[in-house]
C-alpha positions in Angstrom: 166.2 206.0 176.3 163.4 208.6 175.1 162.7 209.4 178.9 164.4 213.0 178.9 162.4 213.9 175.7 158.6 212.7 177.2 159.7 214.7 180.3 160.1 217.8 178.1 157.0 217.0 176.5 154.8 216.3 179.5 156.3 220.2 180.7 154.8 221.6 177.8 158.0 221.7 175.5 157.7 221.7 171.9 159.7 218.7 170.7 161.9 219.7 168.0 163.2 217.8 164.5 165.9 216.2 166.1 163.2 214.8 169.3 161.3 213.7 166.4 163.3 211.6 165.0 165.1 210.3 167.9 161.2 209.2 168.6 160.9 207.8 164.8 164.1 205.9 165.1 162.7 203.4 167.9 163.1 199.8 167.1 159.2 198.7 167.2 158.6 196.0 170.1 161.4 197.4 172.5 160.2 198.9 175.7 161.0 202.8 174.4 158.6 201.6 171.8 155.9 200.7 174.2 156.7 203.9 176.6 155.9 206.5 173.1 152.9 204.9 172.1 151.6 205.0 175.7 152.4 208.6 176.0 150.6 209.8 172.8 147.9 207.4 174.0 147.3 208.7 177.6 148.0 212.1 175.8 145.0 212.2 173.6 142.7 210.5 176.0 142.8 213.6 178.6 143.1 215.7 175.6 139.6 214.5 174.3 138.3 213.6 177.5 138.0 210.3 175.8 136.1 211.4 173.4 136.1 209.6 169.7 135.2 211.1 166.5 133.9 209.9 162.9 134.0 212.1 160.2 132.4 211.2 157.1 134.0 211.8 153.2 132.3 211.8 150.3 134.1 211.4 146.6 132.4 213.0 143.7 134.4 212.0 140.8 136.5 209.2 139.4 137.8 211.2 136.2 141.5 211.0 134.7 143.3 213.4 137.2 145.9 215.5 135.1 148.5 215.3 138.9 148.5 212.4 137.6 149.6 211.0 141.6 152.2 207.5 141.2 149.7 206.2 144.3 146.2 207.2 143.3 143.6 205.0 141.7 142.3 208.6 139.9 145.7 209.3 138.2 145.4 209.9 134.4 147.6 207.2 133.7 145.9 204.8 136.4 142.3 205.3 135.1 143.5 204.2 131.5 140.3 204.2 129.6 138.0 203.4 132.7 135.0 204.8 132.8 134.2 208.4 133.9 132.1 208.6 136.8 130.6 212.3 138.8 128.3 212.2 141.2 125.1 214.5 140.5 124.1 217.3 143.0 121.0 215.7 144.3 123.1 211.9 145.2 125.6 214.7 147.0 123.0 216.0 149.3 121.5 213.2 150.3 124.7 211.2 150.9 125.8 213.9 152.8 122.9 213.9 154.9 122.9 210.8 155.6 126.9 210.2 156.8 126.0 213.2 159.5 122.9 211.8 159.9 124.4 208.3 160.7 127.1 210.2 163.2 129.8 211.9 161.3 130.6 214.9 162.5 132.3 216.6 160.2 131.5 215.9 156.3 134.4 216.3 153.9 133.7 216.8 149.7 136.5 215.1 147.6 137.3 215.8 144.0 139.9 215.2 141.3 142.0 218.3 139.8 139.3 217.6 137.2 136.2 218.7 138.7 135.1 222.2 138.2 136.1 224.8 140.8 132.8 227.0 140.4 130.6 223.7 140.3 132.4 222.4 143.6 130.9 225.8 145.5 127.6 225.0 144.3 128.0 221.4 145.1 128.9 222.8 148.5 126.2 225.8 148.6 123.5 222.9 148.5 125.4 220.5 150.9 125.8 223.2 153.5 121.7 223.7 153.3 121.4 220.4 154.7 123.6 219.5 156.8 122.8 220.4 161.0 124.4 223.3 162.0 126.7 221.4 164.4 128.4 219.7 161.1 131.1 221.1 159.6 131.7 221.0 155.9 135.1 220.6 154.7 136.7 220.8 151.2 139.4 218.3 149.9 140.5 219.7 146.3 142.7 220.6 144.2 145.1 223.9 144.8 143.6 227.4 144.8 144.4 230.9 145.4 143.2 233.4 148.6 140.4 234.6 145.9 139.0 230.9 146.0 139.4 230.1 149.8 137.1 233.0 151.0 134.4 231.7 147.7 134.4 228.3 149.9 133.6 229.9 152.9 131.1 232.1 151.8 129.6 228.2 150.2 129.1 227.2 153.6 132.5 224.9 154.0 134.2 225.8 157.3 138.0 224.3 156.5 140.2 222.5 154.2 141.5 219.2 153.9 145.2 220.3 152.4 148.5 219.4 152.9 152.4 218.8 151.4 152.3 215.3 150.4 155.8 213.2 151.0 157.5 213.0 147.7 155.8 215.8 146.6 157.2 217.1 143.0 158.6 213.8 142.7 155.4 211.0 142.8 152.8 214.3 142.3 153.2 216.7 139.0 152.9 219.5 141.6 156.0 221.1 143.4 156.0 221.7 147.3 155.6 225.9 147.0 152.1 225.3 145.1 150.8 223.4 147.5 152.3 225.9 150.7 150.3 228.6 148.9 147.2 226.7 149.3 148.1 226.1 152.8 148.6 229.7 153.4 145.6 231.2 151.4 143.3 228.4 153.7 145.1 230.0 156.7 144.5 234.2 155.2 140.4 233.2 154.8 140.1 231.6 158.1 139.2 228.7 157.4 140.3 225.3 159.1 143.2 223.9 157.6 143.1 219.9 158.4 146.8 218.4 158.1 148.0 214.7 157.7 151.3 213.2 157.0 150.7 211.0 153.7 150.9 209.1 152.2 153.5 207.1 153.8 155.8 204.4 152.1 158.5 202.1 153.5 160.8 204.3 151.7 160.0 207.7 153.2 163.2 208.8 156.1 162.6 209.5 159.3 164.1 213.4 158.2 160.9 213.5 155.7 158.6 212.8 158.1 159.1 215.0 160.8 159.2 217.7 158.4 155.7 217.4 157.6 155.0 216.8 161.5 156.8 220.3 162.0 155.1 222.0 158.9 151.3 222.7 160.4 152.9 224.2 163.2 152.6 227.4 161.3 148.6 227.0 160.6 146.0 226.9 162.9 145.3 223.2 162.7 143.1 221.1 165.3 143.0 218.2 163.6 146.1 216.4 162.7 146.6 213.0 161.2 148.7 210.1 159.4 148.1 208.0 156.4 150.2 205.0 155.6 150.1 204.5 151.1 148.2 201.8 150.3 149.6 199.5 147.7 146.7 200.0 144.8 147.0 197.5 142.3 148.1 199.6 138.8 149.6 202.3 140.4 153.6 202.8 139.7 154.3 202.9 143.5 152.5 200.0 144.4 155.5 197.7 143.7 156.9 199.5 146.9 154.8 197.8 149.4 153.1 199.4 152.5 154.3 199.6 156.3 153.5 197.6 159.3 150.7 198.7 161.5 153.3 198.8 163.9 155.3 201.2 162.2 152.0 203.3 161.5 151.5 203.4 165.4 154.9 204.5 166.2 154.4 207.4 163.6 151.0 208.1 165.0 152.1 208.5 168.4 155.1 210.8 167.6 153.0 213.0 165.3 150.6 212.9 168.3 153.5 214.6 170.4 155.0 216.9 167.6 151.8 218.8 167.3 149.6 218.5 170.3 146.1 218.7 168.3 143.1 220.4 170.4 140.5 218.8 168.5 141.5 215.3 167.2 144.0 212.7 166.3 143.1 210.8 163.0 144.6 207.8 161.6 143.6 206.8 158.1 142.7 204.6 156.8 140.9 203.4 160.1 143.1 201.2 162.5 142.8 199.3 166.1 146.2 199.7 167.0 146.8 203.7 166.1 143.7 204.2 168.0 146.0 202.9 171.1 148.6 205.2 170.1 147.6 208.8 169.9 144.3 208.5 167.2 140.5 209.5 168.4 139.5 209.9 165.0 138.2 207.7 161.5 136.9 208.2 158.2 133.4 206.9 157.2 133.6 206.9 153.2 131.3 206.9 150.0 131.7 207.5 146.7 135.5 207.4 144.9 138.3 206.6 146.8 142.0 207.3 145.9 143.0 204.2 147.4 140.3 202.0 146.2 139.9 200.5 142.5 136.2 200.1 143.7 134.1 202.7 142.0 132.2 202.9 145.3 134.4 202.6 147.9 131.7 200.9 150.4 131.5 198.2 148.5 135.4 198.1 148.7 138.0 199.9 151.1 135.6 201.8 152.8 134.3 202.5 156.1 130.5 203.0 157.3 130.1 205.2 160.2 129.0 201.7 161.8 132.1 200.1 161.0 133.7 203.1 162.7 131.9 203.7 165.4 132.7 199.6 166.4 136.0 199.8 165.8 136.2 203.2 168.1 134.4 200.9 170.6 136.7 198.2 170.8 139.3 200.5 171.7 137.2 202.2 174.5 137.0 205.9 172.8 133.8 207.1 173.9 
């Protein structure tokens, strides 16, 4: 029975490892099952006032990524001889416009390792001068140093999509202290740091991922989130298959609990039944996708702000 720990939780105790994974351990369907997604759910509704969010990414480049990522359509060995593809400057600003235009609240920039790091802040300069002043613009790139963080914010971006990926060093060329440096030079320039736990296979323990429910504890992040892997066709990991939406759920709603976020709950990619467990909050996207062989992910994997918006309605998020 998980009653003892949702007591502690609903007194304002911080769950620890072992409460997470006592949580991560139910069997899916039983009635301990049912009680841990409704807690995450009624959590988040008086949390957000039942408030949903969209926010809106944009990729820039399909190139031959040198992390060369076992799950990502952008890896070097992945793209094998497909075409190059970068968005120009002008196509960036007025997608951009248009996603916060259409409803997105906050409007995320995605690149490979590839794309240049001084380009990106002009890229961003020019984004930031036309977006409303209620939209925040977020960077999701590669790793950088404290130097770099305060050149984004002085671009106009007001956080950073970063985070320790599960198998990191292992299915990523990059080892877990590079990426915690990036997480703490985000955290010295004051900028947002946006956290998910991703990407998530079948094989992934119940010890793994509490750790990187635990991990943002030490960053000042209000938006937290999960991300199941998506099985992309060419992609050495893709042979490992995906998890249940129920599984994603029960993951959702005990992340939901392990860090309490002030601001939203996200569940990527977008999905009814998370949004009944904890999640507020989709992605809209355009452009590349990492988990899309589409060169433009709306004709493919991804979401409109529409599509979003409905889906948040069938739910009842405001």
């Amino acid at each position: 029975m998980i009653n003892d720990i949702l007591a502690r939780f609903d007194a304002g105790e911080t769950l620890s490892k072992a409460d997470l994974c006592a949580l991560l351990q139910i069997p899916v369907g039983s009635e301990d099952y049912y009680c841990l997604l409704a807690a995450a759910n009624g959590y988040s509704r008086r949390a957000f006032s039942g408030k949903g969010l969209i926010f809106g990414q944009l990729g820039l480049d399909a190139q031959p990524c040198r992390i060369n990522c076992k799950f990502c359509s952008l890896a070097k060995d992945a793209m094998n001889g497909k075409p190059v593809q970068i968005c120009g400057l002008e196509d960036t600003m007025r997608r951009a416009k248009e996603l916060a235009e259409a409803g997105a609240e906050d409007v995320f920039l995605m690149t490979t390792a590839e794309f240049s790091p001084e380009l990106f802040l002009e890229y961003g300069k020019a984004v930031h001068a036309v977006l409303p002043e209620t939209v925040r613009l977020v960077a999701n790139v590669s790793d950088f140093d404290l130097a770099y963080a305060h050149k984004l914010r002085e671009a106009g971006f007001t956080g950073v999509y970063h985070i320790c990926r599960l198998g990191e060093g292992i299915d990523t060329s990059v080892v877990p202290e590079v990426r915690i440096r990036t997480l703490d030079a985000v955290r010295d320039a004051g900028l947002e740091l946006y956290y998910c736990v991703e990407p998530i296979g079948p094989e992934h323990t119940n010890e793994q991922l509490a750790d990187e429910m635990i991990r943002p504890r030490d960053y000042p992040v209000g938006v937290m989130a999960v991300m199941k892997r998506i099985a992309v066709p060419g992609t050495p990991l893709a042979a490992r298959g995906e998890i249940s939406a129920a599984r994603l759920a029960q993951i959702c709603a005990t992340a939901t609990l392990a860090m309490r976020p002030q601001r939203a709950m996200c569940v990527h990619e977008p999905d009814e039944l998370c949004l009944m467990a904890g999640a507020n909050q989709l992605y809209a996207e355009c452009g590349t996708n990492p988990r899309d062989t589409c060169a433009e992910t709306r004709n493919g994997r991804g979401f409109s702000v529409e599509d979003a918006k409905a889906m948040l309605k069938k739910t009842e998020w405001n």
